[in-house]
CHARMM-style PDB file with segment names, atoms N, HN, CA, C and O in Angstrom:
ATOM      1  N   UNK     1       0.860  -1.178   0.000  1.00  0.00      PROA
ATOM      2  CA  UNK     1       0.000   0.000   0.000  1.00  0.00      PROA
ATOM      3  C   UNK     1       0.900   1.233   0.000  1.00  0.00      PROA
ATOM      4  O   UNK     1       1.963   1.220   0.621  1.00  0.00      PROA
ATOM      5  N   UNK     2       0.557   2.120  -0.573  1.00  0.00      PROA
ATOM      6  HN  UNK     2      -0.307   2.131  -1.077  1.00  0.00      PROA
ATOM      7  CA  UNK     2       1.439   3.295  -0.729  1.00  0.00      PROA
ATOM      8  C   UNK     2       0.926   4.551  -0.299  1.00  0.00      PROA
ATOM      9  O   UNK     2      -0.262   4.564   0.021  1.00  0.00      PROA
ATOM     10  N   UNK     3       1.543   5.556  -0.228  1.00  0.00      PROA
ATOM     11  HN  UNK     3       2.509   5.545  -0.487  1.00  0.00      PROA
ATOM     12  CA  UNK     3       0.815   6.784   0.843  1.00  0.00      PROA
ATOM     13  C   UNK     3      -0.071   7.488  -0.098  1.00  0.00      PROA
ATOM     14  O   UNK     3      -0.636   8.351   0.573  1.00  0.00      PROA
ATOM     15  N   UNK     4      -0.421   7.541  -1.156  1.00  0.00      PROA
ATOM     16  HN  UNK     4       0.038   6.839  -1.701  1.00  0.00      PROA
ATOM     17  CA  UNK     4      -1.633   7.949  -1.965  1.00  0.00      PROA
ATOM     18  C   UNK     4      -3.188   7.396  -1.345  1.00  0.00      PROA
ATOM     19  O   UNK     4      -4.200   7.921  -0.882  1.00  0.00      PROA
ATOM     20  N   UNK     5      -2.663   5.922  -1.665  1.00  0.00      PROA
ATOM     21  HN  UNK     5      -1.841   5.495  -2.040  1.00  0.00      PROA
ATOM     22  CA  UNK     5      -4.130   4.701  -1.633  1.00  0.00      PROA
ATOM     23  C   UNK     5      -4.083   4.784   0.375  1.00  0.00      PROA
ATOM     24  O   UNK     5      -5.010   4.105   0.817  1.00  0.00      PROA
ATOM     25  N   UNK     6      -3.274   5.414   1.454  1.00  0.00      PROA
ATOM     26  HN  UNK     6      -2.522   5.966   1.095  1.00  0.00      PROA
ATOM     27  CA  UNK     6      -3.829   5.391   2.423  1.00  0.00      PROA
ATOM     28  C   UNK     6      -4.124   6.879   2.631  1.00  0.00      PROA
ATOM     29  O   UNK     6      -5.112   6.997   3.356  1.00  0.00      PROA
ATOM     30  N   UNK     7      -3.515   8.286   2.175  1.00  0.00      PROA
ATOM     31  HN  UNK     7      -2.712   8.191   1.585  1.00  0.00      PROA
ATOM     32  CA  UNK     7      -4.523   9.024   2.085  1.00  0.00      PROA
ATOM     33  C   UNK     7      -6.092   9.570   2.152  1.00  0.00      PROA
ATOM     34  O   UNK     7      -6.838  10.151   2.939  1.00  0.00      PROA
ATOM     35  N   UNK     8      -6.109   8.810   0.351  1.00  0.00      PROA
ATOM     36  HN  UNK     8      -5.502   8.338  -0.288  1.00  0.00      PROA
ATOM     37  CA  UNK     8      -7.505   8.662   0.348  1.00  0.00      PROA
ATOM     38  C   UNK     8      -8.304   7.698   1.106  1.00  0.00      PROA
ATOM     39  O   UNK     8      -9.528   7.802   1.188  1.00  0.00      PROA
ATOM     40  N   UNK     9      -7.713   6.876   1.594  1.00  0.00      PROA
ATOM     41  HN  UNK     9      -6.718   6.791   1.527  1.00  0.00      PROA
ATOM     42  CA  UNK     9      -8.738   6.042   2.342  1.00  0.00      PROA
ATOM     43  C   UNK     9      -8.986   6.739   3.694  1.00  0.00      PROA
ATOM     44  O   UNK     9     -10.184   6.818   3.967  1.00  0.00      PROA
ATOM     45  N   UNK    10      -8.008   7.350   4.757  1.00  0.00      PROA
ATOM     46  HN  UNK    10      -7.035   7.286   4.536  1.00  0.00      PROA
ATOM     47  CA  UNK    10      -8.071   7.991   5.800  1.00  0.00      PROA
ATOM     48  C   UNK    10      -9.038   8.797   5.396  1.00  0.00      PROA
ATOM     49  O   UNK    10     -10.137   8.457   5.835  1.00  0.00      PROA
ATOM     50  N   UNK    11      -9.045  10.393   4.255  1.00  0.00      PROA
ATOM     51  HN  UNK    11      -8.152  10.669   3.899  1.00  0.00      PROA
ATOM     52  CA  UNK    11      -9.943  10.457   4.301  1.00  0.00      PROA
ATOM     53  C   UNK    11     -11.491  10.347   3.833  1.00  0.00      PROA
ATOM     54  O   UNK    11     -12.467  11.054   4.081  1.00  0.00      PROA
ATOM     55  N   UNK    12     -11.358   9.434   3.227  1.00  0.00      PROA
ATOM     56  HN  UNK    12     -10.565   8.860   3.025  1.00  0.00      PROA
ATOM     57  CA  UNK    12     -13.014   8.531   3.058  1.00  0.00      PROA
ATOM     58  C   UNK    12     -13.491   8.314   4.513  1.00  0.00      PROA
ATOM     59  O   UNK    12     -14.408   9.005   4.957  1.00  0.00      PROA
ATOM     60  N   UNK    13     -12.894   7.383   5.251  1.00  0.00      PROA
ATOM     61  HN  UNK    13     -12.149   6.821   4.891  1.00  0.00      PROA
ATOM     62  CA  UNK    13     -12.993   7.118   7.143  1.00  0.00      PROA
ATOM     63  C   UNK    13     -13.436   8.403   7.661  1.00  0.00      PROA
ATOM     64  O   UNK    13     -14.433   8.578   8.361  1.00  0.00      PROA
ATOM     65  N   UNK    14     -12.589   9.315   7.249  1.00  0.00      PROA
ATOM     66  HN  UNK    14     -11.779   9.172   6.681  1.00  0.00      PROA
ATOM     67  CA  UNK    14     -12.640  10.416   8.082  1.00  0.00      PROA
ATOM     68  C   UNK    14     -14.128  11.294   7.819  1.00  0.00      PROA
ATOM     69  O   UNK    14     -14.856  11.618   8.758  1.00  0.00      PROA
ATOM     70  N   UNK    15     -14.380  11.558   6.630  1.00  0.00      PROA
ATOM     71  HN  UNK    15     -13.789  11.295   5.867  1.00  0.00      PROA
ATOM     72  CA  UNK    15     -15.882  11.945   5.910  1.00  0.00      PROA
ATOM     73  C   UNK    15     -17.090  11.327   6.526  1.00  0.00      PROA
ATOM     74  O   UNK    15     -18.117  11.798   7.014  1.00  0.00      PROA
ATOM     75  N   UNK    16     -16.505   9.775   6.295  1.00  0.00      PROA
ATOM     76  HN  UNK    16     -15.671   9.392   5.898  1.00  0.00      PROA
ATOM     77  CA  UNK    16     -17.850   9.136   7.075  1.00  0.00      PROA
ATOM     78  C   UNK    16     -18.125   9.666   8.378  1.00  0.00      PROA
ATOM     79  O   UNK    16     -19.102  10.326   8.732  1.00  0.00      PROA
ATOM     80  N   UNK    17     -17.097   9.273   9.069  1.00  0.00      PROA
ATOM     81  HN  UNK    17     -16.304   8.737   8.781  1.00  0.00      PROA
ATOM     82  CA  UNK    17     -17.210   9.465  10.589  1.00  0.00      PROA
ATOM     83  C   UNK    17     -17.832  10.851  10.691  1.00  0.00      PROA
ATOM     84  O   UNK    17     -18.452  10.960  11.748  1.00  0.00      PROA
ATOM     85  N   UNK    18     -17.865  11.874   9.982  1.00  0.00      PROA
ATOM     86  HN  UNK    18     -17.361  11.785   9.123  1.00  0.00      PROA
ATOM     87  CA  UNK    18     -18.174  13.054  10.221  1.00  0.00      PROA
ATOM     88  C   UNK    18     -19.685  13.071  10.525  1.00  0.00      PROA
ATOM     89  O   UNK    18     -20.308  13.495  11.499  1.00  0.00      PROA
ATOM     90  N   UNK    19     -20.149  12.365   9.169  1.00  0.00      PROA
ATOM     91  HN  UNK    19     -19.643  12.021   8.378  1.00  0.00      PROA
ATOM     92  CA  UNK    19     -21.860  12.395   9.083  1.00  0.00      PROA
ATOM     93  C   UNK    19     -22.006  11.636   9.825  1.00  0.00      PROA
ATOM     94  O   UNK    19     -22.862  12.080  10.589  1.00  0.00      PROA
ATOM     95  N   UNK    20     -21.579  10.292  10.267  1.00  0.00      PROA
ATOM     96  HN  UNK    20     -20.883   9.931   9.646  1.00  0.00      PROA
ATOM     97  CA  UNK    20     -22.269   9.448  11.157  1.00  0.00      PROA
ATOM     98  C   UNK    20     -22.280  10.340  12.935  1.00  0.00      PROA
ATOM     99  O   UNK    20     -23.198  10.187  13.741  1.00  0.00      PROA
ATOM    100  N   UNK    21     -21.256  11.067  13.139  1.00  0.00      PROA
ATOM    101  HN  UNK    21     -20.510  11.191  12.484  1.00  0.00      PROA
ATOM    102  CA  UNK    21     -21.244  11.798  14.070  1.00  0.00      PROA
ATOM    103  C   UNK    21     -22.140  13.048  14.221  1.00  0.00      PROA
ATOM    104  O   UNK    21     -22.559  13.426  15.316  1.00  0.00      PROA
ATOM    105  N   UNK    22     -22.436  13.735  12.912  1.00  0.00      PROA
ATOM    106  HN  UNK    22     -22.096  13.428  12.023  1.00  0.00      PROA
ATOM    107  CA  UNK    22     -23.189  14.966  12.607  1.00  0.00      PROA
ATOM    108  C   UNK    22     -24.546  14.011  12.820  1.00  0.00      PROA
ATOM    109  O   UNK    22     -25.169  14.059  13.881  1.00  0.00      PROA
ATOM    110  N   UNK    23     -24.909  13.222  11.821  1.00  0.00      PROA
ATOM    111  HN  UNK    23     -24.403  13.183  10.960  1.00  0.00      PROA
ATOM    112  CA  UNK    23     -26.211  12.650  12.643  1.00  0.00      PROA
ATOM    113  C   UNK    23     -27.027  12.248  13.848  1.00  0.00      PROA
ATOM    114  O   UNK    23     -28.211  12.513  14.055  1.00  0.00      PROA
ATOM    115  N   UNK    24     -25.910  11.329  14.864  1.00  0.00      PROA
ATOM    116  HN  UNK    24     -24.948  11.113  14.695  1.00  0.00      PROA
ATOM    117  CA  UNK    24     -26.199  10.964  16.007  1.00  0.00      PROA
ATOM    118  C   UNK    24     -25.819  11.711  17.110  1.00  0.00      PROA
ATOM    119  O   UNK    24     -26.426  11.384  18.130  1.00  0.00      PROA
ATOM    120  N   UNK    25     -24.702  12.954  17.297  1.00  0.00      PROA
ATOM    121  HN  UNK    25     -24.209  13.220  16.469  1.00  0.00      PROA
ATOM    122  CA  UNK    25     -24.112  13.703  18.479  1.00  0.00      PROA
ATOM    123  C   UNK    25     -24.469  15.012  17.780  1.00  0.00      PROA
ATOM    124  O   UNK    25     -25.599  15.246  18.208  1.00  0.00      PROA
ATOM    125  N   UNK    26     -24.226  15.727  17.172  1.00  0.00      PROA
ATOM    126  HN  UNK    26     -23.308  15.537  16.825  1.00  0.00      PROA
ATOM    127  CA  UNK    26     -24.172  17.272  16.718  1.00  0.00      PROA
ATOM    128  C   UNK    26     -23.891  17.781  15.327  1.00  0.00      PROA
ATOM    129  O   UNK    26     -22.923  17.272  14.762  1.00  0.00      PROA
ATOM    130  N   UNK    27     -24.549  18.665  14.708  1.00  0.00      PROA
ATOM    131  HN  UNK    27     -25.336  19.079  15.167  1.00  0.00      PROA
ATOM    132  CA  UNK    27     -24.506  18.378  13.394  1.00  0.00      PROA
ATOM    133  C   UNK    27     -23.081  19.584  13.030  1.00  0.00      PROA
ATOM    134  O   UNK    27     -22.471  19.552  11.961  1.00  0.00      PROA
ATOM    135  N   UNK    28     -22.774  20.556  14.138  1.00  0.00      PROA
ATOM    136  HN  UNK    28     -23.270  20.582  15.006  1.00  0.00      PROA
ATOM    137  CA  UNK    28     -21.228  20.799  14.053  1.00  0.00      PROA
ATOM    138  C   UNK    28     -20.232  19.837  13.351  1.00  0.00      PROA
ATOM    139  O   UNK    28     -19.533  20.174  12.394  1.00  0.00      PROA
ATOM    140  N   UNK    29     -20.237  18.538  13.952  1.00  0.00      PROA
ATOM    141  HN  UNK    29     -20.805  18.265  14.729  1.00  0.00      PROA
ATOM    142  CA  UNK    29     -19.233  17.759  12.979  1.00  0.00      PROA
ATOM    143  C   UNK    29     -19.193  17.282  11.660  1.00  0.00      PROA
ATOM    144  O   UNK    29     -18.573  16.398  11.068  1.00  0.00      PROA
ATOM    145  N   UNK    30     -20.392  18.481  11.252  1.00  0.00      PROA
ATOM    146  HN  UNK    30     -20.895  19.199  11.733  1.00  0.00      PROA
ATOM    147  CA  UNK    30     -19.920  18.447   9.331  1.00  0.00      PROA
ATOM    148  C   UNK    30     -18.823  19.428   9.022  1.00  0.00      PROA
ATOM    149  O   UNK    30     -18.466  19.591   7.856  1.00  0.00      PROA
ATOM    150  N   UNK    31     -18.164  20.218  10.215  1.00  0.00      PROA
ATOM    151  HN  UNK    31     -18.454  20.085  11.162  1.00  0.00      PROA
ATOM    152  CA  UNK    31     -16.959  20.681  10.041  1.00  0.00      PROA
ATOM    153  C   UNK    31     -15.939  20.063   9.510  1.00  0.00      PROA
ATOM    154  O   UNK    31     -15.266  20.425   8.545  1.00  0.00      PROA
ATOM    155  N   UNK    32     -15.819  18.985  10.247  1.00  0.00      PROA
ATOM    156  HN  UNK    32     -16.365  18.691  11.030  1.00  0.00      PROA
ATOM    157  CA  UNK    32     -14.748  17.944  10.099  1.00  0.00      PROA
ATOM    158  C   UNK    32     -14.593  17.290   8.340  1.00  0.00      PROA
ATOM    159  O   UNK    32     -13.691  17.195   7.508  1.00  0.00      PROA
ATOM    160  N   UNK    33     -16.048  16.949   8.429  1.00  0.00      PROA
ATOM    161  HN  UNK    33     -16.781  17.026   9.104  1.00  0.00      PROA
ATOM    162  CA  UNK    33     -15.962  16.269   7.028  1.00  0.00      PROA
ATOM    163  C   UNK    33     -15.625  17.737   6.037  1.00  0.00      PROA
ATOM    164  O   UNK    33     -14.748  17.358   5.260  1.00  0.00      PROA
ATOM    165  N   UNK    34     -15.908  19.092   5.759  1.00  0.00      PROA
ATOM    166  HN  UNK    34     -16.620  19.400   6.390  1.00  0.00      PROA
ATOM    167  CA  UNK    34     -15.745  20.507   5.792  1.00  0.00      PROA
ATOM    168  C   UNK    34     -14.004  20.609   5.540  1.00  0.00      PROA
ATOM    169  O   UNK    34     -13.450  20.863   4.470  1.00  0.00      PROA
ATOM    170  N   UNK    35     -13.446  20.370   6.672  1.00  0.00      PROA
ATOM    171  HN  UNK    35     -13.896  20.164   7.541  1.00  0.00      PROA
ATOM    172  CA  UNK    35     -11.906  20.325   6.506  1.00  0.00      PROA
ATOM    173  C   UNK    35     -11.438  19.548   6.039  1.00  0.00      PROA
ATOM    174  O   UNK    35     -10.333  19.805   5.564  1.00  0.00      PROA
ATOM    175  N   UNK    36     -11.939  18.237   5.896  1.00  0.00      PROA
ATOM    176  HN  UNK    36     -12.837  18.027   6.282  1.00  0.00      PROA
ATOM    177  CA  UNK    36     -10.776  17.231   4.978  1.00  0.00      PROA
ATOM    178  C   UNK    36     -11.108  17.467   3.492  1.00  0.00      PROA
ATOM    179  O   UNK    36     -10.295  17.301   2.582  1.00  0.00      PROA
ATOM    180  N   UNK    37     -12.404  17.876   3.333  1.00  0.00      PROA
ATOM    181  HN  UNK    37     -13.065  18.011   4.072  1.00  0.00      PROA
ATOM    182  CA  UNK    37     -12.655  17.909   1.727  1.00  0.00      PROA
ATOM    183  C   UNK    37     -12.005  19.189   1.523  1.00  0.00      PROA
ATOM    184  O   UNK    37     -11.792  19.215   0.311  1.00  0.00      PROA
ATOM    185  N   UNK    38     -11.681  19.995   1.905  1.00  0.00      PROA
ATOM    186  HN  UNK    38     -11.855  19.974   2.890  1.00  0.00      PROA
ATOM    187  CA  UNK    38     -10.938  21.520   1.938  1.00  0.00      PROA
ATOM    188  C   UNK    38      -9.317  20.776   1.571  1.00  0.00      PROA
ATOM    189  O   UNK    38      -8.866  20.849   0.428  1.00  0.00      PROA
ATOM    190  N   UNK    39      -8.798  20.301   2.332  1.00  0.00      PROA
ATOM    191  HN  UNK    39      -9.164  20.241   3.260  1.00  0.00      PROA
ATOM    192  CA  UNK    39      -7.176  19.656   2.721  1.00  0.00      PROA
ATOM    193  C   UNK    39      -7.287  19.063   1.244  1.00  0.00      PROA
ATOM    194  O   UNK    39      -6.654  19.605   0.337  1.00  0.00      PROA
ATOM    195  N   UNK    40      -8.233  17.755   0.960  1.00  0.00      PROA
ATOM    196  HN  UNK    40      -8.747  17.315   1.696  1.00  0.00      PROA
ATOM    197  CA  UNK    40      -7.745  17.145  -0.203  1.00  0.00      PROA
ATOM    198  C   UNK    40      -8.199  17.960  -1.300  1.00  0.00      PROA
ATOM    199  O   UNK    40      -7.582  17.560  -2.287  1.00  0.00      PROA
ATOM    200  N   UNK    41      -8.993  18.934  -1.634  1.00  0.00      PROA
ATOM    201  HN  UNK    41      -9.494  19.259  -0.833  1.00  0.00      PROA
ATOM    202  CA  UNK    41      -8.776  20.034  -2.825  1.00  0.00      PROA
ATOM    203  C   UNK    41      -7.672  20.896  -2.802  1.00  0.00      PROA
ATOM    204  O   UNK    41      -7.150  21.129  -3.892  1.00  0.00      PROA
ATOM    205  N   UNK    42      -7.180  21.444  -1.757  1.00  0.00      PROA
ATOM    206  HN  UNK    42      -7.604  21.254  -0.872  1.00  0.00      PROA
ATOM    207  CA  UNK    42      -6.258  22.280  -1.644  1.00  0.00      PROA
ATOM    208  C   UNK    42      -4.524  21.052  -2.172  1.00  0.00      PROA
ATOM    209  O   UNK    42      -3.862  21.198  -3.200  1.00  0.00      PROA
ATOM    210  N   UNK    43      -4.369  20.395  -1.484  1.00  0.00      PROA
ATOM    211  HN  UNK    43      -4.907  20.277  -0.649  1.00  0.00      PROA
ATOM    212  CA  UNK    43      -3.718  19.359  -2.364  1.00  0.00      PROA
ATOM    213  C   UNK    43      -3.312  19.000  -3.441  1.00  0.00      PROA
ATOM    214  O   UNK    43      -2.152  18.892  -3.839  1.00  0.00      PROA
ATOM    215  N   UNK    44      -4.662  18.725  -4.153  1.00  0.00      PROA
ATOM    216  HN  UNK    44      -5.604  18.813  -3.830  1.00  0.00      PROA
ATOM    217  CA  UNK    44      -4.694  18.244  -5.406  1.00  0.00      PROA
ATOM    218  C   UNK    44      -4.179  19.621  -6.555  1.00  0.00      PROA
ATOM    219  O   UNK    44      -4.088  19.673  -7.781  1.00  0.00      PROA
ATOM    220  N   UNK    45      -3.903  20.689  -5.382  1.00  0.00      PROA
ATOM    221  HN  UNK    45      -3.977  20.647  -4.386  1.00  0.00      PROA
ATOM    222  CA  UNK    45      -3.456  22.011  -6.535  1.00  0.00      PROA
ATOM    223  C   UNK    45      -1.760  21.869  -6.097  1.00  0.00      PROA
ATOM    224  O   UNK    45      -0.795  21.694  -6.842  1.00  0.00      PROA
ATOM    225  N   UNK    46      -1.806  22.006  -4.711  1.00  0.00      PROA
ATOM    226  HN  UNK    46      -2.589  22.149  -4.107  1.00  0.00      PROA
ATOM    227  CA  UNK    46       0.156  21.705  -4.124  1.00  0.00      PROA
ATOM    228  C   UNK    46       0.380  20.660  -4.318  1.00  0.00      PROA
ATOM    229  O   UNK    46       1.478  20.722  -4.872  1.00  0.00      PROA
ATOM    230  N   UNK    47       0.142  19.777  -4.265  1.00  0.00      PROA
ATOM    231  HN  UNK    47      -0.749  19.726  -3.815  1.00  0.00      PROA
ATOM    232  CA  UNK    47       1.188  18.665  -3.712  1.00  0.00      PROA
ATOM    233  C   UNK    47       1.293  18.590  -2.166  1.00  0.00      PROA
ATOM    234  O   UNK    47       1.598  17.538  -1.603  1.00  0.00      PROA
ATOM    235  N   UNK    48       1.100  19.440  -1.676  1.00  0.00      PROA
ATOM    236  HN  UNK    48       0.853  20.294  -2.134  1.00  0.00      PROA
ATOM    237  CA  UNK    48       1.429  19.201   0.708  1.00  0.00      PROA
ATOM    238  C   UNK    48       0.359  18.497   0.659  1.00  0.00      PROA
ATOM    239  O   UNK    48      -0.694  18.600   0.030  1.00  0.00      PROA
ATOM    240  N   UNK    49       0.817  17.682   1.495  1.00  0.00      PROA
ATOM    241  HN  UNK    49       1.672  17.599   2.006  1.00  0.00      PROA
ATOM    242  CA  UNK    49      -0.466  17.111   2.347  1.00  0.00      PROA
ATOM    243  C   UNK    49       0.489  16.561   3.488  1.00  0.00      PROA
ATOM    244  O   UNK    49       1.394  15.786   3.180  1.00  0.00      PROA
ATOM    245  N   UNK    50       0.243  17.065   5.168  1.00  0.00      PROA
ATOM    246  HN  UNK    50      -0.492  17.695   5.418  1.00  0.00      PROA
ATOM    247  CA  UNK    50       0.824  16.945   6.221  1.00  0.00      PROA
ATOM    248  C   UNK    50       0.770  15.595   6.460  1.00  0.00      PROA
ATOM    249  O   UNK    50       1.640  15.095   7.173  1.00  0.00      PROA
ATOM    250  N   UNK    51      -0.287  14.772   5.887  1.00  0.00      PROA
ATOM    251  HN  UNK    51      -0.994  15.178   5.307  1.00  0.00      PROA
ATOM    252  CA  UNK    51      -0.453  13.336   6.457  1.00  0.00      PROA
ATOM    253  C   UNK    51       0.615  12.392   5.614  1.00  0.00      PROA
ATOM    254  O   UNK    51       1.464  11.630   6.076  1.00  0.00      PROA
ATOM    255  N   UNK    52       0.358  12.632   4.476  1.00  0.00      PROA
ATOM    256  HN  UNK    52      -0.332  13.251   4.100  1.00  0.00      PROA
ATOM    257  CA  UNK    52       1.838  12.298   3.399  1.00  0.00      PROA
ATOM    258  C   UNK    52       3.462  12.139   4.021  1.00  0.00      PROA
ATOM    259  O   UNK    52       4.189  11.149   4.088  1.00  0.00      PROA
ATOM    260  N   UNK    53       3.698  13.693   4.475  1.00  0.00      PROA
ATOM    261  HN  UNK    53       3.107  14.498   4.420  1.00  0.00      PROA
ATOM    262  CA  UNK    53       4.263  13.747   5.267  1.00  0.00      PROA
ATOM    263  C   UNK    53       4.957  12.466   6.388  1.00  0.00      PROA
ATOM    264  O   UNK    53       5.948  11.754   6.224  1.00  0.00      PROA
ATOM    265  N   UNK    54       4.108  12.529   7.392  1.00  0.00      PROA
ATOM    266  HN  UNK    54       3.303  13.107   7.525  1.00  0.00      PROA
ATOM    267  CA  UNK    54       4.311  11.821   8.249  1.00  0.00      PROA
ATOM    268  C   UNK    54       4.294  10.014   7.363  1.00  0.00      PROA
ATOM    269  O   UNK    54       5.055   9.055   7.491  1.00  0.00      PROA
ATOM    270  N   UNK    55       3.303  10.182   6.674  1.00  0.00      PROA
ATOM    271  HN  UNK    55       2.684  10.961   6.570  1.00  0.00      PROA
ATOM    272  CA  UNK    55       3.667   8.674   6.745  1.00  0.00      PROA
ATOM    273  C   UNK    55       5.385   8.194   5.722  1.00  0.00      PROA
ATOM    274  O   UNK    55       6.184   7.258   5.711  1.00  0.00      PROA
ATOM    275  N   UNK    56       5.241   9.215   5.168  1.00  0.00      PROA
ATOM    276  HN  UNK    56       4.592   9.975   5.177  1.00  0.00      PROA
ATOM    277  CA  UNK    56       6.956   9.301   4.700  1.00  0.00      PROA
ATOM    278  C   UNK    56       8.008   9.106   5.283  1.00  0.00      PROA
ATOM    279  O   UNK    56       9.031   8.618   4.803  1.00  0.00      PROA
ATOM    280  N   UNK    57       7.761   9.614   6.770  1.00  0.00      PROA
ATOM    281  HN  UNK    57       6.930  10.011   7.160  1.00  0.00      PROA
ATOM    282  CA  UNK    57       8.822   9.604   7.798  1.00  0.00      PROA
ATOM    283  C   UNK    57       8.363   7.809   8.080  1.00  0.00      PROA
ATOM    284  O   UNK    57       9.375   7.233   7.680  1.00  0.00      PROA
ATOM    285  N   UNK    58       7.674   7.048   8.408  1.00  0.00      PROA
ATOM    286  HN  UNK    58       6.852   7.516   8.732  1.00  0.00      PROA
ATOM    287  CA  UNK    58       7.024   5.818   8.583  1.00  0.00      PROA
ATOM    288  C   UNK    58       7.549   5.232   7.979  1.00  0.00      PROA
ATOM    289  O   UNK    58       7.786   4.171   8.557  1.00  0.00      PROA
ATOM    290  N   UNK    59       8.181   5.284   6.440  1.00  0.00      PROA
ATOM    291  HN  UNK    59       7.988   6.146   5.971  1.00  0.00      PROA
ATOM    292  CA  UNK    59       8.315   4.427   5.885  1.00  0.00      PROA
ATOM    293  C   UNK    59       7.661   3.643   4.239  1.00  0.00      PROA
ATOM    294  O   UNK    59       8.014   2.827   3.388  1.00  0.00      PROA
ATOM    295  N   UNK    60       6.709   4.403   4.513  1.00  0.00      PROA
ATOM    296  HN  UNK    60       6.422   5.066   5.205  1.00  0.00      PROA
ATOM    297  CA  UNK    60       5.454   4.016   2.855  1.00  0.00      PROA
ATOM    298  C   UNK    60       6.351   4.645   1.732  1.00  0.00      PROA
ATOM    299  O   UNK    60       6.986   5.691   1.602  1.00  0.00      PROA
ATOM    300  N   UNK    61       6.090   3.427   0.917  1.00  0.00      PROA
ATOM    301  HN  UNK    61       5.575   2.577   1.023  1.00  0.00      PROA
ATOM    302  CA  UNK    61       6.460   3.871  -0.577  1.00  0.00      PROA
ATOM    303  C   UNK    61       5.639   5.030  -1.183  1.00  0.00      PROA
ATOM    304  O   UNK    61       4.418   4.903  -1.090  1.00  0.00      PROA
ATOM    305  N   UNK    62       6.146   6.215  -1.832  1.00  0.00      PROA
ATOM    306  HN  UNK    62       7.138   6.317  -1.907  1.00  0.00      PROA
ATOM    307  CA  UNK    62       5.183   6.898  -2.483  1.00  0.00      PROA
ATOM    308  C   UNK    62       4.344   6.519  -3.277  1.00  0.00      PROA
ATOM    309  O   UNK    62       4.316   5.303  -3.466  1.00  0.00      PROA
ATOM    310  N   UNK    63       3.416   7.327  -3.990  1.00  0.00      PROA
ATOM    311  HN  UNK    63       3.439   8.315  -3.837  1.00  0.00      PROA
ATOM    312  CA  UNK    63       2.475   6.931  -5.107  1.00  0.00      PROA
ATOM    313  C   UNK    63       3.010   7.824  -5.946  1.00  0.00      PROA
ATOM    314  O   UNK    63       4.219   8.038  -5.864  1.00  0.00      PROA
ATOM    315  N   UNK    64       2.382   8.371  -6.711  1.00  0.00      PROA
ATOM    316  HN  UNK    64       1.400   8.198  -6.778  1.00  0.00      PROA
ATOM    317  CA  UNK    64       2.604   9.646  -7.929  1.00  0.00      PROA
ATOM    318  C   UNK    64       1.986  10.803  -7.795  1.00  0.00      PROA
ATOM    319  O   UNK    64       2.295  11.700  -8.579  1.00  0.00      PROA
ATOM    320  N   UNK    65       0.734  11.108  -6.533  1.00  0.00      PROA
ATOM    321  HN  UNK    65       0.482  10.379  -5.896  1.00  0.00      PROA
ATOM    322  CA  UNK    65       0.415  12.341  -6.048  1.00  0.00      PROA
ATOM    323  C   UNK    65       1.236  12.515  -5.319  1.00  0.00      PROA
ATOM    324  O   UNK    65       2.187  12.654  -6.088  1.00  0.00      PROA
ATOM    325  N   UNK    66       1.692  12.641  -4.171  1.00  0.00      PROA
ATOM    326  HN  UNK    66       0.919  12.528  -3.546  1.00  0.00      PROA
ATOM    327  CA  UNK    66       2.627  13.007  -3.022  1.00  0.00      PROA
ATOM    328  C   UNK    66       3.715  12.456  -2.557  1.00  0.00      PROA
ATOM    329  O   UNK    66       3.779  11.433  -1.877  1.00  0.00      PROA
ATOM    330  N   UNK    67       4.901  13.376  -3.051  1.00  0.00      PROA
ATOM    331  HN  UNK    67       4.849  14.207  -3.604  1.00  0.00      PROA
ATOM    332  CA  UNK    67       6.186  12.783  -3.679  1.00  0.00      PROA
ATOM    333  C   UNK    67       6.959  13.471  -2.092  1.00  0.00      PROA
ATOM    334  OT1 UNK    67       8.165  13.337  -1.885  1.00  0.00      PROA
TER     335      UNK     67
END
């Protein structure tokens, strides 16, 4: 698995969790889902992505978005 394909999967997880949380506790936590869809557009124009990052330091092979 490479740090692209766990990216996007973190945030897919992360989206969900938002609505399933905005539904059942407070609908504030469509913030959350709000900021990651913000992070991965803003991205897809740089290249940063802080989570990339770190998992770089970890060890993951790159993909071809986040070098």
């Amino acid at each position: 698995m490479n740090i692209d394909r766990v990216v996007l999967a973190l945030a897919g997880v992360m989206v969900l969790a938002s609505l399933a949380l905005a539904w059942f506790v407070s609908p504030y936590w469509m913030l959350l889902g709000a900021f990651v869809g913000l992070n991965l557009f803003q991205s897809a124009f740089t290249g940063f992505c802080p989570l990339a990052i770190l998992l770089r330091q970890f060890g993951l092979p790159p993909g071809s978005a986040f070098r």
